[in-house]
C-alpha positions in Angstrom: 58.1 -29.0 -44.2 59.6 -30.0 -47.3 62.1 -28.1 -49.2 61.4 -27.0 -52.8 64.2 -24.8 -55.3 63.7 -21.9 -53.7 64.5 -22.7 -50.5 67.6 -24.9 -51.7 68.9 -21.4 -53.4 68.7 -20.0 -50.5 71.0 -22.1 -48.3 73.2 -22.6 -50.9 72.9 -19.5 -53.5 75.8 -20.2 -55.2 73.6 -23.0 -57.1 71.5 -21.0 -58.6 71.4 -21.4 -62.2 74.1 -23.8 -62.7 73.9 -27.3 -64.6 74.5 -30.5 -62.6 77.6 -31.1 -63.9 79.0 -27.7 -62.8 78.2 -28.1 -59.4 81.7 -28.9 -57.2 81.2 -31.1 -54.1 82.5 -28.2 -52.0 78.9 -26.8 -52.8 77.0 -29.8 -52.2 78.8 -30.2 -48.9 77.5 -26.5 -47.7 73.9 -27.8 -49.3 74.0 -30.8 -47.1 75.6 -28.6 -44.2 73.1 -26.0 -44.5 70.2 -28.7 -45.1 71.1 -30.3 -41.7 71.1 -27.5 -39.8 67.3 -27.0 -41.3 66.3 -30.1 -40.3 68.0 -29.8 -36.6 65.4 -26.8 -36.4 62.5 -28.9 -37.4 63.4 -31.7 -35.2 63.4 -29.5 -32.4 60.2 -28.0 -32.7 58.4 -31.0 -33.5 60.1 -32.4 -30.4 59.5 -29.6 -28.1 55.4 -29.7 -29.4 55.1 -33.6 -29.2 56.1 -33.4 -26.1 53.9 -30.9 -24.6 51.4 -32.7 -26.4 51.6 -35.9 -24.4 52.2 -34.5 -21.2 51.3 -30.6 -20.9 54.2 -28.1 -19.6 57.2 -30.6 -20.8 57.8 -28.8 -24.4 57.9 -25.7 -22.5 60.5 -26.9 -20.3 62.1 -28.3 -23.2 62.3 -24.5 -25.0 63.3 -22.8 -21.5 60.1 -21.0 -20.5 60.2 -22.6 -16.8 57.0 -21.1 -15.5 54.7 -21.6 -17.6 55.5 -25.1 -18.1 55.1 -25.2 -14.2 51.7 -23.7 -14.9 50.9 -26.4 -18.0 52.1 -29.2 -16.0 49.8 -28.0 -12.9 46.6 -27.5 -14.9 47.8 -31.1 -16.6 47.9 -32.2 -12.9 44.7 -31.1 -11.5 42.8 -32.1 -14.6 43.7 -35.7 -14.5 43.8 -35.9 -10.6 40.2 -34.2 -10.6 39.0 -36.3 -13.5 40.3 -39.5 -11.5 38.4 -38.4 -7.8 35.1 -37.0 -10.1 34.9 -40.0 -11.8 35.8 -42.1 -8.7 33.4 -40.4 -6.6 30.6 -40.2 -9.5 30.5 -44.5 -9.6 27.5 -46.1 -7.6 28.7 -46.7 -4.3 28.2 -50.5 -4.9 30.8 -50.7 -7.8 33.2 -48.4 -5.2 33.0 -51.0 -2.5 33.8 -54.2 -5.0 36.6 -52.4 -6.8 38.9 -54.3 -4.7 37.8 -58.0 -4.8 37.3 -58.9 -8.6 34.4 -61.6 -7.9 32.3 -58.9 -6.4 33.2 -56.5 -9.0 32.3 -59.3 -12.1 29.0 -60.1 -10.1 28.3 -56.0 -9.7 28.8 -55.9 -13.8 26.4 -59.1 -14.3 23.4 -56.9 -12.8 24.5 -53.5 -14.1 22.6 -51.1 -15.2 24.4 -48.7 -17.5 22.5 -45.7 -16.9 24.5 -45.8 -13.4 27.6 -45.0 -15.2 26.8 -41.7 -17.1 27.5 -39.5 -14.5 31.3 -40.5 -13.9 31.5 -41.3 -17.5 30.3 -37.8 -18.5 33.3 -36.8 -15.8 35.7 -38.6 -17.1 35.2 -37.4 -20.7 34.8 -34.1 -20.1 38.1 -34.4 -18.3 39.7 -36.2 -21.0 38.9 -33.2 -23.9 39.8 -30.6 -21.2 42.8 -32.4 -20.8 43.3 -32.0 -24.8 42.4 -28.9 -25.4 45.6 -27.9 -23.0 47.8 -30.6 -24.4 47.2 -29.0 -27.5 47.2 -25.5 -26.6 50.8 -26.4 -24.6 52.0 -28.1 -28.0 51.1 -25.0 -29.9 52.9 -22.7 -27.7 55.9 -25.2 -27.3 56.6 -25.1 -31.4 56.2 -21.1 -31.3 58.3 -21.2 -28.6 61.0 -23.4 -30.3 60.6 -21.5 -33.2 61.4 -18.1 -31.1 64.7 -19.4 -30.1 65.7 -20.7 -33.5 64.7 -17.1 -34.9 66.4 -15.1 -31.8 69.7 -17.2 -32.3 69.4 -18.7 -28.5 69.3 -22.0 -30.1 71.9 -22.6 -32.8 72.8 -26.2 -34.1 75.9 -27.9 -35.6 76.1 -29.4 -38.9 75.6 -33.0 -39.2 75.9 -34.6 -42.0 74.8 -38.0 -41.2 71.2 -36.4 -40.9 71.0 -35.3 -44.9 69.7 -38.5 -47.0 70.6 -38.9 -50.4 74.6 -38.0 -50.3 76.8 -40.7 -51.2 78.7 -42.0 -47.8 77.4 -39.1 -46.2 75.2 -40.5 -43.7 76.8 -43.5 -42.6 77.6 -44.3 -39.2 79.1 -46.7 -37.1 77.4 -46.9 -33.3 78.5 -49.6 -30.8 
C-alpha cells in the first residue's frame, strides 16, 4: 500500500514536525533508504502471491516452504491433468476420433449438436474454478508467508535508491 505521514515519521522520525526548509538531505537520504527497503518488502510479497497465483505451489517455493509448494504444485497437477482426461474422455466419441484430421473435425462441427458438449464442458469448468480456488488459496498463503519472513527477519533487503521516485538523480541508472 501507499504510504501516508504517519508511516513516513516512522521510517524517518527525525522529520517529524520540521518545515521543508529545515530538512538536511542526510534525512531525506535515510527517507529514501528506509522507503526502498519498504517497497523491497512489498515487491516481494506481491511476487511471491502472483506467482502462486498463476501456477499453484511456485510462491511457496519462492518464500522457502518446500513441501507444501510440492503439495500446491501436485494438487495444481492433478487438477489440470484430470480436467484435461475428464474433459477428453467426456467429448462424443465421434469428435475424439476426428481430433486429428481437421476436415473431419470441421464436418463433425457442421452437424453438431451442442447439447453433446455439456458434459465435458461442465468438466472442464468445474476444473477450471477448482483450479482457482487453489491458485488463490496458494497466493494467499504465499503473501502471508512472504510477510512471515519479512517480520521474522529471515528475509532482509538492501537499500536501493534507484527504486524511490521523486528524488532528484536518485533513481537514475545506466544498464547495458
Amino acid at each position: 500500500g501507499g504510504l501516508d505521514a504517519r508511516a513516513i515519521y516512522d521510517m524517518a522520525p527525525g522529520l517529524e514536525g520540521q518545515t521543508l526548509g529545515e530538512i538536511e538531505l542526510d534525512d531525506l537520504l535515510a527517507l529514501g533508504e528506509s522507503m526502498s527497503i519498504r517497497i523491497q518488502e512489498e515487491m516481494y510479497v506481491d511476487r511471491a502471491a502472483f506467482s502462486s497465483l498463476l501456477v499453484p505451489g511456485t510462491g511457496q517455493f519462492m518464500t522457502g516452504d518446500t513441501g507444501l509448494g510440492i503439495a500446491q504444485f501436485a494438487m495444481h497437477l492433478a487438477i489440470v491433468g484430470g480436467t484435461a482426461v475428464g474433459t477428453y474422455l467426456l467429448l462424443p466419441e465421434d469428435l475424439q476420433n476426428s481430433l486429428d484430421n481437421y476436415g473431419q473435425t470441421k464436418q463433425y462441427f457442421e452437424t453438431l449438436q451442442y447439447s453433446e458438449l455439456l458434459p465435458a464442458t461442465g468438466v472442464f469448468l468445474g476444473g477450471m474454478l477448482l483450479n482457482g480456488i487453489l491458485a488463490g488459496w496458494s497466493a494467499h498463503g504465499a503473501a502471508e508467508s512472504a510477510r512471515a519472513n519479512i517480520a521474522d527477519g529471515r528475509i532482509s533487503f538492501e537499500p536501493d535508491l534507484r527504486l524511490v521516485r521523486g528524488l532528484p538523480f536518485i533513481g537514475m541508472s545506466m544498464h547495458y
